[in-house]
Wavefront OBJ file of the C-alpha trace (Angstrom):
o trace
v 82.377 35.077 63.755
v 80.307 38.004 62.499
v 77.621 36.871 65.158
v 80.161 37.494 67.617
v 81.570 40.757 66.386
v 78.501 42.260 66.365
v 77.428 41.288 69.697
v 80.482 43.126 70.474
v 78.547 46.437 69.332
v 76.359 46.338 72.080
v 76.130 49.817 74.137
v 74.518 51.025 77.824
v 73.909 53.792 79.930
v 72.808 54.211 83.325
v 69.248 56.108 82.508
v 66.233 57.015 84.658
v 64.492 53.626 84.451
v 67.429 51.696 84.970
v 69.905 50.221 82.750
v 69.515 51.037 79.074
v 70.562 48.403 76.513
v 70.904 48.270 73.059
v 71.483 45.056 71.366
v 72.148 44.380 67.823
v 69.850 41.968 66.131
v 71.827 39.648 64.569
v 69.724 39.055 61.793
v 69.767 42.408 60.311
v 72.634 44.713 60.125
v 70.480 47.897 61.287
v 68.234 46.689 63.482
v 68.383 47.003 67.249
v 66.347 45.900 70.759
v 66.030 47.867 73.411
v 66.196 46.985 77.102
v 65.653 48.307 80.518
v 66.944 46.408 83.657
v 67.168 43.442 80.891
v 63.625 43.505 79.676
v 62.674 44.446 75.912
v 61.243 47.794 75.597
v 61.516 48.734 71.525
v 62.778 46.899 68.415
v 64.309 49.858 65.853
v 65.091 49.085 62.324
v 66.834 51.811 61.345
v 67.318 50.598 57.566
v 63.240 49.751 57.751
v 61.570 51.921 60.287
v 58.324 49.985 58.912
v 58.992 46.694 60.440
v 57.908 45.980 63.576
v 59.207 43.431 65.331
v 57.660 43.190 68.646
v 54.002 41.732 68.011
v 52.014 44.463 70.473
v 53.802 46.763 68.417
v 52.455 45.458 64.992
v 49.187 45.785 66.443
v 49.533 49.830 66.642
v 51.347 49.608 63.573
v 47.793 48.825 62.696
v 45.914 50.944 64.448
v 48.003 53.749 63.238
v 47.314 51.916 59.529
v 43.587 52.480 59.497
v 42.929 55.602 61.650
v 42.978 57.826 58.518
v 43.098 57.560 55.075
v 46.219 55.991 53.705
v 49.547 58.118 53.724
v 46.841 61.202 55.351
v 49.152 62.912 57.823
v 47.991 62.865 61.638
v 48.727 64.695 64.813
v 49.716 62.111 66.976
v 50.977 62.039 70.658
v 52.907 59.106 72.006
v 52.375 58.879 75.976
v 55.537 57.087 76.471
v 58.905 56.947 73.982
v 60.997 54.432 74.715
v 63.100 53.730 71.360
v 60.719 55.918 69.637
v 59.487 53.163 67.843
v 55.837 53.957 66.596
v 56.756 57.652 65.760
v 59.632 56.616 63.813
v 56.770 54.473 61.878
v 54.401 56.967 61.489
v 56.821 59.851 60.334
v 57.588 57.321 57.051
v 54.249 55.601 56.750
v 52.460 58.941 57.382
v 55.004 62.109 56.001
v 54.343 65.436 57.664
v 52.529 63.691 60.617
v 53.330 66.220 63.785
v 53.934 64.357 66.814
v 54.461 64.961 70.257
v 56.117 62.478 72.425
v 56.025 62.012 76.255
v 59.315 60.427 77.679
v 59.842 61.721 81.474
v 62.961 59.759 81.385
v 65.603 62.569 79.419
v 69.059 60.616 79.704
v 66.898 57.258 78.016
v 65.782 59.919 74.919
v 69.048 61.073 74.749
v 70.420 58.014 74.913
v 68.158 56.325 72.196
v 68.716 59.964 69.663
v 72.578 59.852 70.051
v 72.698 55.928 68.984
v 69.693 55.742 66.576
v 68.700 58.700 64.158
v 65.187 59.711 64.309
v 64.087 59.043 59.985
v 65.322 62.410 57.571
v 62.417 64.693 57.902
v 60.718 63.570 60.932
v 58.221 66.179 62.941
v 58.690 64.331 66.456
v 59.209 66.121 69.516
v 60.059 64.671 72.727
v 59.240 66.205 76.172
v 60.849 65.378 79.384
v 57.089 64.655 81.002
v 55.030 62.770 82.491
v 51.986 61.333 80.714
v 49.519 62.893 82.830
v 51.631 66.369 83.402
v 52.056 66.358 79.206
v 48.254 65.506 78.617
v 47.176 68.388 81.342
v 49.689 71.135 79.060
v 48.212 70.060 75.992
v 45.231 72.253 73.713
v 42.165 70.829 73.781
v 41.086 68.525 71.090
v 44.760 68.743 69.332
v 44.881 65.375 68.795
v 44.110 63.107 65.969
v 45.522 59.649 67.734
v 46.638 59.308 71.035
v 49.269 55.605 71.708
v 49.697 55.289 75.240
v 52.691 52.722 76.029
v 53.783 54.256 79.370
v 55.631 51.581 81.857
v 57.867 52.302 84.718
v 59.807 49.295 85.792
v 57.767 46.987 83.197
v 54.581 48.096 84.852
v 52.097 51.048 83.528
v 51.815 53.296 86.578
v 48.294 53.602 88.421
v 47.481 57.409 87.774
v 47.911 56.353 83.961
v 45.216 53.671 84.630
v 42.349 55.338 85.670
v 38.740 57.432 84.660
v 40.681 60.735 85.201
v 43.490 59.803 83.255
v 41.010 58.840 80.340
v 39.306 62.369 80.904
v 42.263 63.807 80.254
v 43.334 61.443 77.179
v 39.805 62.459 75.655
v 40.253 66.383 76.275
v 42.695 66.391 74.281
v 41.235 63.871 71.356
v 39.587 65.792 68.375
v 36.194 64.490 67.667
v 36.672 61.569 66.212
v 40.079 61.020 67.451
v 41.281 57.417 68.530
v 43.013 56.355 71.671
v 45.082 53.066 71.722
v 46.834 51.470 74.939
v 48.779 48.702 75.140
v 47.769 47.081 78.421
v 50.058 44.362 79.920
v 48.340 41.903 82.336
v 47.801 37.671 83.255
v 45.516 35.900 84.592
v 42.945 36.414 86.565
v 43.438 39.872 84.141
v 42.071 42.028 87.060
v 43.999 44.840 85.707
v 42.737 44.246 82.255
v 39.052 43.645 82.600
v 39.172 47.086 85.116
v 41.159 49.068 81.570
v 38.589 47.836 79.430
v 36.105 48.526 82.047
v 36.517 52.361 82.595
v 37.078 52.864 78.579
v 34.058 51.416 77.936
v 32.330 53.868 80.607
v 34.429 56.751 79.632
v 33.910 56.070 75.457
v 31.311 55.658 73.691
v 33.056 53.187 71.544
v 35.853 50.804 72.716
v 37.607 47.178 71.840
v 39.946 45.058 72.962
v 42.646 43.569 70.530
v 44.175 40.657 72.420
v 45.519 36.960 71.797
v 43.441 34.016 72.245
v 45.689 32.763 75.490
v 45.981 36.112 77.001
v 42.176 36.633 77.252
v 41.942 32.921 78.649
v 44.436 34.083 81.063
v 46.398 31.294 80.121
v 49.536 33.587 80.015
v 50.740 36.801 80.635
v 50.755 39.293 77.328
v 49.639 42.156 75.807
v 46.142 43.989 75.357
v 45.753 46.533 73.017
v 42.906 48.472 73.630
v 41.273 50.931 71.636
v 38.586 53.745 72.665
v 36.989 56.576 70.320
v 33.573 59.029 70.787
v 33.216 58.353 66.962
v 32.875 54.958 65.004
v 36.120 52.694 65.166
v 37.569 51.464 61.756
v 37.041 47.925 63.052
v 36.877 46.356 59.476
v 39.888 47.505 58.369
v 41.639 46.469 61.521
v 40.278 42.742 61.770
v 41.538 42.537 57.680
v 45.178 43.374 59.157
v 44.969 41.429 62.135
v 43.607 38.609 60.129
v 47.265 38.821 58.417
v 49.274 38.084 61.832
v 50.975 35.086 62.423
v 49.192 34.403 65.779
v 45.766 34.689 66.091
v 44.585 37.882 67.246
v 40.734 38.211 68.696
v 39.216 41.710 68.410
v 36.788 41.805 71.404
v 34.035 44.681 71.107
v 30.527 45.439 72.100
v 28.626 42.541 74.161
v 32.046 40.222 73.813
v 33.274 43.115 75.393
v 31.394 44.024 78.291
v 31.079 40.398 78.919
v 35.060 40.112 79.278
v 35.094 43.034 82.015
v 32.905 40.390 84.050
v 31.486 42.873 85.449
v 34.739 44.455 86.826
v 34.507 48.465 88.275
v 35.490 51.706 86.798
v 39.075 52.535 87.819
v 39.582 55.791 89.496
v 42.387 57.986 90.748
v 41.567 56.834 93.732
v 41.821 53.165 93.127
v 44.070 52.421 91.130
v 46.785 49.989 90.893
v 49.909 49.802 88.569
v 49.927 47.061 86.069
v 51.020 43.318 87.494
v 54.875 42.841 87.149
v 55.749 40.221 84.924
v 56.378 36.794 85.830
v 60.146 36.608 86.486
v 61.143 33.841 83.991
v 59.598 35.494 81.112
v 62.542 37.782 79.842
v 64.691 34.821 81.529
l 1 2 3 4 5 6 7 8 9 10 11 12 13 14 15 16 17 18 19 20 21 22 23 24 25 26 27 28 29 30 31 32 33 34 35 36 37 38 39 40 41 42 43 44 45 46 47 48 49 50 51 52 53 54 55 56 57 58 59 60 61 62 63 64 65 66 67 68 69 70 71 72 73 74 75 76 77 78 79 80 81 82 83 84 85 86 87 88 89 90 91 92 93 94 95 96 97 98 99 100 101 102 103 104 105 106 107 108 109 110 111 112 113 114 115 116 117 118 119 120 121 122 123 124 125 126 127 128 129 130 131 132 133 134 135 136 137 138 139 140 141 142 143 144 145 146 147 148 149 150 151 152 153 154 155 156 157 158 159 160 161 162 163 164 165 166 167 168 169 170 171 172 173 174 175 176 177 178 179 180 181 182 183 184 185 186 187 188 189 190 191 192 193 194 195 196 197 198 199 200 201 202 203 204 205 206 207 208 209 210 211 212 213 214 215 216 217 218 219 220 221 222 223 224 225 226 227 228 229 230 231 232 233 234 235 236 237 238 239 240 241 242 243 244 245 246 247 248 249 250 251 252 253 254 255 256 257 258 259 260 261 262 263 264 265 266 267 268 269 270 271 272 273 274 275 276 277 278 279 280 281 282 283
């Protein structure tokens, strides 16, 4: 019965991307999951902004974890906002953190502020822009940590997948700075050995945090993958990832360049959004 009543709570609008969706997680009585056109976006614990639900997502939870010292503030810019998940977890893991936030859609930001309250406190500002368009208006070197999570339709658009859209991400970097991606893609992973492909030739420092079966291309998943001009904290992260319930492989250096198998950089000029997802998987 209260299963039922709080299904009940469940809420929509008609947004940019689609249709918006927020579903109450039964399990918790603050929590809520996202969706566009039916497929999960963001999981928001409003009680407990610091649990992550979605795995990719505890991944950057991670990244953001060991890209300073602990509790250090950071100037962080999310390229894509979705339920505002990450910033949400780096205003309370990281207080006085100033972060910018790229959403182009407005009525899904307004939609996501009205029905969950950004954390008391929190120095997050959302523009209405593109990722490219809010990279381009941005100082140079203003950035301590740049998340890119930017999907249109479930896929990451191709001008957000290519050398020039790195140049730009890396403008804006401070030295040192780290750039993390969450890259969607299944086998053959064309998509994802061409991403890891052009960091690697636009960083001098990249990796690739990815499940065992994804990098098989035994399934369709997540890649997060990382890219600095400065030394990534790649102990620290393989102690958290060591702590996940799945296994998680952290691919850098010659494991790296070997999984690109020998694929080209990616430029403006040829890129190619993301694959779709296969159609049963939100099914």
């Amino acid at each position: 019965m209260a299963r039922r009543a709080r299904q009940a709570q469940t809420t929509s609008a008609t947004v940019a991307g689609g249709r918006a969706e927020l579903l109450p997680d039964p399990d918790r009585a603050d929590a809520w999951e996202l969706l566009l056109d039916g497929a999960p976006q963001s999981h928001v614990d409003l009680t407990e902004p610091t649990r992550l639900a979605f795995e990719y997502q505890r991944r950057l939870g991670h990244v953001i974890d060991v890209v300073a010292p602990d509790r250090a503030p950071l100037r962080a810019v999310h390229l894509g906002g979705g339920a505002l998940t990450l910033a949400r977890y780096t205003a309370v893991t990281r207080p006085r953190s100033s972060q910018q936030v790229a959403e182009p859609d407005a009525a899904l930001t307004e939609f996501v502020r009205r029905h969950l309250p950004l954390p008391a406190g929190a120095r997050i500002k959302v523009r209405a822009l593109d990722a490219r368009e809010a990279l381009d208006r941005m100082p140079e070197d203003s950035a301590e940590l740049i998340i890119a999570d930017i999907f249109h339709h479930a896929r990451t658009p191709a001008h957000c997948a290519s050398a020039e859209f790195l140049d730009a991400v890396r403008r804006v970097l401070a030295p040192g700075g780290l750039y993390a991606a969450n890259i969607t893609d299944g086998g053959p992973l064309t998509h994802l050995r061409g991403q890891a492909a052009t960091a690697l030739d636009r960083f001098p420092a990249a990796a690739l945090s990815i499940a065992p079966a994804v990098a098989r291309g035994r399934r369709y998943g997540n890649g997060i993958l990382l890219a600095s001009d400065g030394p990534l904290p790649l102990d620290a992260l393989r102690t958290r990832l060591g702590r996940e319930p799945q296994p998680t492989r952290l691919l850098t250096g010659a494991e790296l360049r070997d999984f690109t198998a020998g694929a080209r950089v990616v430029t403006d000029a040829t890129a190619q959004p993301s694959p779709a997802p296969p159609a049963d998987l939100f099914g």
